[in-house]
C-alpha positions as a Markdown table, in Angstrom:
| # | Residue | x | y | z |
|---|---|---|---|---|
| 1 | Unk | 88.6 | 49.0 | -14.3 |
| 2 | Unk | 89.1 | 46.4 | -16.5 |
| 3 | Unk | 89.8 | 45.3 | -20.2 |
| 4 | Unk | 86.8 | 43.1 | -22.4 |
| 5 | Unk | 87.7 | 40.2 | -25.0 |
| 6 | Unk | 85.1 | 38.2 | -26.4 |
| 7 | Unk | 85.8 | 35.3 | -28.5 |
| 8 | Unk | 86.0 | 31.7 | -29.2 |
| 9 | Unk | 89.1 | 30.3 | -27.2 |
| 10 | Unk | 91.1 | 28.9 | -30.5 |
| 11 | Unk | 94.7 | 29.5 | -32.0 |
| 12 | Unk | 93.6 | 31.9 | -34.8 |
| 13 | Unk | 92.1 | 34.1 | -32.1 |
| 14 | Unk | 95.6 | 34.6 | -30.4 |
| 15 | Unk | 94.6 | 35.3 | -26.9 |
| 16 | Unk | 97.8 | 33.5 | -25.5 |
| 17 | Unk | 99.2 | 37.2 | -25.7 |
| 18 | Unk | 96.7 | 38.0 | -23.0 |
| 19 | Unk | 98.4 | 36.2 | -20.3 |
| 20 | Unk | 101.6 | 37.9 | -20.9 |
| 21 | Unk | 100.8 | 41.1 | -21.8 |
| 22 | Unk | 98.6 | 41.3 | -18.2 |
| 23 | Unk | 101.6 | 39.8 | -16.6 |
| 24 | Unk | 104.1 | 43.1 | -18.2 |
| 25 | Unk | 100.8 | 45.7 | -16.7 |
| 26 | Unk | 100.5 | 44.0 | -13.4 |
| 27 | Unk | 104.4 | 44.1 | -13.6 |
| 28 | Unk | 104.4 | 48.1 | -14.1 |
| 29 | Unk | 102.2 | 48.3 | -11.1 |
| 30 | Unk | 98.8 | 48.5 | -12.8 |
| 31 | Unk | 95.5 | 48.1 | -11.2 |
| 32 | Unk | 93.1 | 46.4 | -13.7 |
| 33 | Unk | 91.1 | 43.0 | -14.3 |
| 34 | Unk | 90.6 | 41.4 | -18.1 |
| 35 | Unk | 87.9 | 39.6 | -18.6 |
| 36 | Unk | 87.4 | 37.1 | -21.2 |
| 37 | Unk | 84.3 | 36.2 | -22.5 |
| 38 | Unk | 84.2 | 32.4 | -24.9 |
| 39 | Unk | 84.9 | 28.8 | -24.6 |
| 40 | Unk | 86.7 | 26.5 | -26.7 |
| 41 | Unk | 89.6 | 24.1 | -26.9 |
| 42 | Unk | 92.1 | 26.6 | -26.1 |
| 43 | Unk | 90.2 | 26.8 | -22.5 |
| 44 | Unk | 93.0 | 24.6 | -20.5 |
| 45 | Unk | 96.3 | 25.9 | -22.0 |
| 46 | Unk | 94.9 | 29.6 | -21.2 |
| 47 | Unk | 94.2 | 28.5 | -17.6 |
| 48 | Unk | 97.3 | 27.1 | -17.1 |
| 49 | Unk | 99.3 | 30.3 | -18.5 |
| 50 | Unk | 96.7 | 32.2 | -15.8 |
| 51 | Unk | 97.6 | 30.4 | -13.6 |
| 52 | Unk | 102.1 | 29.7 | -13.9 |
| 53 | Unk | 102.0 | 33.8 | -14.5 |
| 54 | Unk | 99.8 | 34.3 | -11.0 |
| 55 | Unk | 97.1 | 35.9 | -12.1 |
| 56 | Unk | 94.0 | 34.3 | -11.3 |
| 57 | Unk | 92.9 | 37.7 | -9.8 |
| 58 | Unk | 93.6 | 40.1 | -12.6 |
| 59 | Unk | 92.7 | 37.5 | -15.7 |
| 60 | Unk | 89.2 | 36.2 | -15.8 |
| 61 | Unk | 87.8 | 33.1 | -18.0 |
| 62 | Unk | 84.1 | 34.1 | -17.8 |
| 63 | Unk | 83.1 | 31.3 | -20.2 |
| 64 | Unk | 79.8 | 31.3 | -22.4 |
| 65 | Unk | 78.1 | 34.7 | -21.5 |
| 66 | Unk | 74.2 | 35.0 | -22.5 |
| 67 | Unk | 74.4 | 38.6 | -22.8 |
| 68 | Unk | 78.3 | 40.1 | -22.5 |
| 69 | Unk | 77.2 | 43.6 | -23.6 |
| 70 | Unk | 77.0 | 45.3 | -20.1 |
| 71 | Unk | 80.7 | 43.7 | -19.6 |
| 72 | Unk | 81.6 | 45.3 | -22.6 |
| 73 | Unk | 79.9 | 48.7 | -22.4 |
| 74 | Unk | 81.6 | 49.2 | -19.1 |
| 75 | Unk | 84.9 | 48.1 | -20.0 |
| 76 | Unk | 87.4 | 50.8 | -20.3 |
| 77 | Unk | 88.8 | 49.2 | -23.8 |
| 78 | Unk | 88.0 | 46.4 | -25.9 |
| 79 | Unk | 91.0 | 44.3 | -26.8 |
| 80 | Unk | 91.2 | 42.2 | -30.4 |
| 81 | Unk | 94.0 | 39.6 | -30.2 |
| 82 | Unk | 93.1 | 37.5 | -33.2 |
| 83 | Unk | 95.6 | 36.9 | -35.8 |
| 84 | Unk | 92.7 | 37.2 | -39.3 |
| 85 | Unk | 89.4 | 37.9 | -38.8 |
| 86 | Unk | 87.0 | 38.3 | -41.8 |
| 87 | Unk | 84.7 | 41.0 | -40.0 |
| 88 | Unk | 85.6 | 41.5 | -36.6 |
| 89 | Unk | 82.2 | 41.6 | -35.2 |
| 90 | Unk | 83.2 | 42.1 | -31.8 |
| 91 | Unk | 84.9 | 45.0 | -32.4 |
| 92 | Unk | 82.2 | 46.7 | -34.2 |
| 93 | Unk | 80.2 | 45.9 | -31.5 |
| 94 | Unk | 82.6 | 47.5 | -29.5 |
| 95 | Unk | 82.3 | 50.6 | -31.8 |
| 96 | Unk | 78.6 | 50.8 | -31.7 |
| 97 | Unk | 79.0 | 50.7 | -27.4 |
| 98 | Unk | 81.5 | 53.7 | -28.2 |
| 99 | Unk | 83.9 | 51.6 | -26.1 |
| 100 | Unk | 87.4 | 52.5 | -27.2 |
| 101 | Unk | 89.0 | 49.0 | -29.5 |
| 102 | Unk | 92.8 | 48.0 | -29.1 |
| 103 | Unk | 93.1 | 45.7 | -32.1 |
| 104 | Unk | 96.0 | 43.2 | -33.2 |
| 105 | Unk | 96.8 | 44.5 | -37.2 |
| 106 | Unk | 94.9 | 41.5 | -39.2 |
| 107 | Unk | 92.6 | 41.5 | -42.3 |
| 108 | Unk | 89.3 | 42.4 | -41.6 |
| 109 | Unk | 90.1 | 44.0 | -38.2 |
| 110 | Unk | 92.5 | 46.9 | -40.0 |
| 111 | Unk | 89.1 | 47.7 | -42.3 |
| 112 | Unk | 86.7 | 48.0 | -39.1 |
| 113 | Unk | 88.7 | 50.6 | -37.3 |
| 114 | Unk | 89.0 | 52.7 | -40.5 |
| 115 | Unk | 89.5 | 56.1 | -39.8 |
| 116 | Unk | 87.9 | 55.9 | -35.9 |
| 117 | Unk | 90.6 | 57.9 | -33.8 |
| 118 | Unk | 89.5 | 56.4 | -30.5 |
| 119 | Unk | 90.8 | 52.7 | -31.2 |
| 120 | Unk | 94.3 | 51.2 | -31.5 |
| 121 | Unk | 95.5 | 49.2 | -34.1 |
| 122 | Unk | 99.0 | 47.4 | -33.1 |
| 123 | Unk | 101.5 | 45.1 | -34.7 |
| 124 | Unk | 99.9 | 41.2 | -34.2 |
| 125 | Unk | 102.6 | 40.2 | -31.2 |
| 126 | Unk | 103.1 | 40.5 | -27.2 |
| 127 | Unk | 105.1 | 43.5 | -27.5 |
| 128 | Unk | 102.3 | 45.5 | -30.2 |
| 129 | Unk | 99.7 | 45.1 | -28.0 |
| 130 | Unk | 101.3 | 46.1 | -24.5 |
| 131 | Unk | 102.6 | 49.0 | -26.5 |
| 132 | Unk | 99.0 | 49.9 | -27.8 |
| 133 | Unk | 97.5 | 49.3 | -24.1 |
| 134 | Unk | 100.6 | 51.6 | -23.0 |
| 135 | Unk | 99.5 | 54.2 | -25.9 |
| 136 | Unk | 95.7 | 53.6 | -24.7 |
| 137 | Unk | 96.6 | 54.1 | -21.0 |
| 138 | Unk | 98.9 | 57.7 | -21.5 |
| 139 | Unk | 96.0 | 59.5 | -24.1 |
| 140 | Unk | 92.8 | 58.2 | -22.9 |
| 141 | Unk | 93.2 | 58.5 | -19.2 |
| 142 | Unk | 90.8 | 55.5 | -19.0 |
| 143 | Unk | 90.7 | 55.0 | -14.9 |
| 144 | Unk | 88.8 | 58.6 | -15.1 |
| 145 | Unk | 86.7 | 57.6 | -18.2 |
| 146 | Unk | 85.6 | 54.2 | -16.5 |
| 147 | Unk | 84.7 | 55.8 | -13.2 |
| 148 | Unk | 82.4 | 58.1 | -15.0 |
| 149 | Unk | 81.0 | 55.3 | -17.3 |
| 150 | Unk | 79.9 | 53.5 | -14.5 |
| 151 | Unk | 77.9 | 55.6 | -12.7 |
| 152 | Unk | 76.0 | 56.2 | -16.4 |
């Protein structure tokens, strides 16, 4: 089982709460991988925090992905970590997948999961977004759901 992210590796997409919040599931005995899909400047420091926190096998920097969409459709959750986003497009395409979305509160992201009862929208910190996975992991009983999704 494993987590999806998609975006351009850059501050105002605030995936430096990946690393930490992966480090707080693995801590609690979790049995997952994350898998980040983009490239950009933020590459290096992201590796580095992969790789201080141990977690080369659980965190994955997939790079530039032609076509991410069977990552994503087999992911148990989509996970937003972006501090503003004007549409979100990733997490409608997460929608449209009917992938379940565990979304940092920002502008444009609180609009897109409007009223859908199978996404998450958390407070924009470390904290808000291990408590939405914790949330995401009690109700949706994802290890069940993504065994059955793959065999789809």
């Amino acid at each position: 089982p494993y987590f999806c992210t998609m975006a351009r590796l850059a501050p105002e997409k605030g995936l430096e709460k990946i690393p930490y919040a992966a480090n707080a599931l693995k801590e609690n005995g979790y049995l997952f991988k994350w898998l980040i899909f983009g490239d950009g400047p933020l590459r290096q420091q992201l590796e580095d925090h992969i790789h201080r926190l141990r977690l080369e096998n659980i965190v994955h920097l997939k790079g530039i992905c032609e076509n991410p969409f069977p990552y994503l459709k087999n992911s148990m959750a989509y996970v937003c970590t972006s501090s503003g986003e004007s549409l979100g497009l990733s997490v409608v395409e997460a929608q449209m997948l009917s992938v379940p979305v565990i979304a940092c509160d920002s502008s444009g992201i609180r609009e897109a999961l409007n009223g859908i009862q199978t996404n998450y929208l958390v407070p924009n910190s470390v904290e808000g977004l291990l408590s939405g996975i914790h949330q995401f992991l009690k109700e949706q009983d994802p290890f069940t759901r993504f065994s059955d999704r793959s065999t789809s």
